[in-house]
Each structure stands twice: as C-alpha cells, then as structure tokens.
C-alpha positions as a Markdown table, in Angstrom:
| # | Residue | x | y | z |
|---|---|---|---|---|
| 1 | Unk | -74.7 | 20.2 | -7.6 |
| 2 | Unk | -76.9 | 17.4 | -6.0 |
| 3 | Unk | -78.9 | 17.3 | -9.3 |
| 4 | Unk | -76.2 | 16.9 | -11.7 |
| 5 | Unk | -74.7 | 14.1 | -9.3 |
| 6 | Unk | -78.1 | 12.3 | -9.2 |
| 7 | Unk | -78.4 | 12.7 | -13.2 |
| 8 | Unk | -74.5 | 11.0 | -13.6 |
| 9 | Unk | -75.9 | 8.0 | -11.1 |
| 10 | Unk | -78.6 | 7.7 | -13.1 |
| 11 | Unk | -76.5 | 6.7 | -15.6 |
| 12 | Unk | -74.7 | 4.0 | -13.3 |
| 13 | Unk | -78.1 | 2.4 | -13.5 |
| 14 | Unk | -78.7 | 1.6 | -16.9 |
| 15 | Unk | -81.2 | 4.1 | -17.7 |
| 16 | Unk | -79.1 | 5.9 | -20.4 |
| 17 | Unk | -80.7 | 8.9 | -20.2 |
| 18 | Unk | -76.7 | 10.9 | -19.8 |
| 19 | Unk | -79.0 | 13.9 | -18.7 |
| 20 | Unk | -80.0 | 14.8 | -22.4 |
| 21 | Unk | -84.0 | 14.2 | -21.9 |
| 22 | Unk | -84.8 | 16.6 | -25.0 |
| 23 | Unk | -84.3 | 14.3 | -28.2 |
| 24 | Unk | -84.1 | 15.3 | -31.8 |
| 25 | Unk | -87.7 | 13.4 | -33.8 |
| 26 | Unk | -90.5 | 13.4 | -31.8 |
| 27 | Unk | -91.5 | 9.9 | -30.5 |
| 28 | Unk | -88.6 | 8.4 | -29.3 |
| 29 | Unk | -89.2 | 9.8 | -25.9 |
| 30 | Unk | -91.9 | 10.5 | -24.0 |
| 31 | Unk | -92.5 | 11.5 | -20.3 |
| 32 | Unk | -95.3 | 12.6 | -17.7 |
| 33 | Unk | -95.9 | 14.0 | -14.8 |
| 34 | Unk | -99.0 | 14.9 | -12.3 |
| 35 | Unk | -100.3 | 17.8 | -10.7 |
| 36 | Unk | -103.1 | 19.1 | -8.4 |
| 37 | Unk | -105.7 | 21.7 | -8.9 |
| 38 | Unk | -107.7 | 23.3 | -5.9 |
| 39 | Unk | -110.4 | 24.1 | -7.2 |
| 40 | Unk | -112.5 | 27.4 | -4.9 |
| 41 | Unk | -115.5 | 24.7 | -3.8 |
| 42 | Unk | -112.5 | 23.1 | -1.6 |
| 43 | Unk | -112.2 | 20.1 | -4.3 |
| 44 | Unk | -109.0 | 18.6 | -5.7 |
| 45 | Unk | -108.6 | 17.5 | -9.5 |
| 46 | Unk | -105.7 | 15.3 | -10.1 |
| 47 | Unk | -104.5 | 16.3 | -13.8 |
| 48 | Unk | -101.9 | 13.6 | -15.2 |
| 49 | Unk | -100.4 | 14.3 | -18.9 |
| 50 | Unk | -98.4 | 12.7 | -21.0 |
| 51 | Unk | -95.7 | 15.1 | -23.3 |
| 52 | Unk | -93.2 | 14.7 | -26.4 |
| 53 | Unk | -89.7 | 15.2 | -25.6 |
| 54 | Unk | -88.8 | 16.2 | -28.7 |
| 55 | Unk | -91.2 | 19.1 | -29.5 |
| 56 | Unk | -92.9 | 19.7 | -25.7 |
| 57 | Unk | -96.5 | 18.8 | -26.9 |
| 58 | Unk | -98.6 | 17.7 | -24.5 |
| 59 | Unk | -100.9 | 14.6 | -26.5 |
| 60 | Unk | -102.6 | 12.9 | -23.8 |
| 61 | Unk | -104.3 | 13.6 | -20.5 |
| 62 | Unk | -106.9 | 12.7 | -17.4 |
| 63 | Unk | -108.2 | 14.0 | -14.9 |
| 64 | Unk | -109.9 | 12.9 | -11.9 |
| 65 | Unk | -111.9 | 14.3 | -8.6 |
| 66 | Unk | -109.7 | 11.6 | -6.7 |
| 67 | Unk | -106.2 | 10.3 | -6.2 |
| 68 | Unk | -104.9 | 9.3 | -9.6 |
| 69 | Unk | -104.5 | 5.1 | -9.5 |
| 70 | Unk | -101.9 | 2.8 | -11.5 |
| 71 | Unk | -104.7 | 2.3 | -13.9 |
| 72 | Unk | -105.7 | 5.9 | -14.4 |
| 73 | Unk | -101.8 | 5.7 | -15.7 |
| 74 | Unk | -102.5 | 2.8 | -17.3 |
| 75 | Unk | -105.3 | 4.4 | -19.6 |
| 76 | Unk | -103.2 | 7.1 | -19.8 |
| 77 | Unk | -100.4 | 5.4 | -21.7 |
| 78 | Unk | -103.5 | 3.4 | -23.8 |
| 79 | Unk | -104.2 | 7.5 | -24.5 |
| 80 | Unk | -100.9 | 8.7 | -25.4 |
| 81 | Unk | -100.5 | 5.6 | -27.8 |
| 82 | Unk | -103.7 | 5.7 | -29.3 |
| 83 | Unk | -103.4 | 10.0 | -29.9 |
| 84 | Unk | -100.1 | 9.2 | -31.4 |
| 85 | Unk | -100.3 | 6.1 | -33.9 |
| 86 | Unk | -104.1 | 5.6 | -34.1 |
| 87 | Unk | -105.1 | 1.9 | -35.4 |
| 88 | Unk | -101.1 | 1.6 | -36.2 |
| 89 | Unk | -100.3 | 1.8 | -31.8 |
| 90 | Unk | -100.7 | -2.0 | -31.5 |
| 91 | Unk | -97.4 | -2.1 | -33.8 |
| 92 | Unk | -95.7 | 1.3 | -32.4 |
| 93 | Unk | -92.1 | 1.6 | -32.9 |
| 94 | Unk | -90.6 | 1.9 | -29.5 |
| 95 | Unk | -91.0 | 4.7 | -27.1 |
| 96 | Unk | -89.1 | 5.4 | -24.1 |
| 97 | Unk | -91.2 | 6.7 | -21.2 |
C-alpha cells in the first residue's frame, strides 16, 4: 500500500512516470541500478548496469573493486549511449533515465 502511494506522489512531482516504467519501443526509457558482489577473498565488486525498459536488455555496465563514484555513472551513461547509437549518440533522440 505504501508503494503504490509513493508511485501516485511521484506523479505530484512532475516525473510522469504514472507507475507504468515498462514502455512499448525500446529507447524511450532507460534505468539502472547497482549492486555488490562479495567475492570468497573478502573483496567487494561494485557492479552498476544500465537496462532498456522496453525489452529488459541490459546494454551497458562497470565494475569496480571500490565504491562506485558520480563519474563511474557518468561513464556509464557515455557507455549506454555509445552501445546504443554508436557515432549517431552525440545526436540521440531523447531518453528518459
């Protein structure tokens, strides 16, 4: 019940997301998200990916032995645009993230 109120405020604030995240042609939305590994040595990997919300394919991705920064993310984005649109990513059509 919390989530679905949390998804209507969402709205309230001009993100216009109306809880449909899943859209019909890939490309109009993406989203991303990061996780840890633990790795048996003790290590953590910080994984961050970047993933279609049309057809759930994950295009773009780093990894790190350290704390993800904002320009790990950055690069990231650079990635997803780049793996997407090639030479043509400097004149992408807009992409919601």
């Amino acid at each position: 019940m919390t989530r679905v109120a949390a998804e209507a405020d969402s709205d309230k604030r001009g993100r216009g997301v109306g809880g449909q995240v899943q859209q019909p042609v890939s490309n109009q939305r993406w989203c991303s998200d990061v996780f840890l590994i633990l790795c048996w040595s003790g290590e953590v990997l910080s994984v961050a990916f970047a993933i279609d919300c049309h057809d759930r394919e994950v295009f773009a991705w780093t990894a790190s032995p350290r704390s993800l920064t904002g320009a790990d993310i950055r690069t990231l984005m650079d990635k997803a645009l780049w793996a997407r649109f090639g030479e043509a990513a400097l004149k992408a059509p807009h992409v919601r993230w």
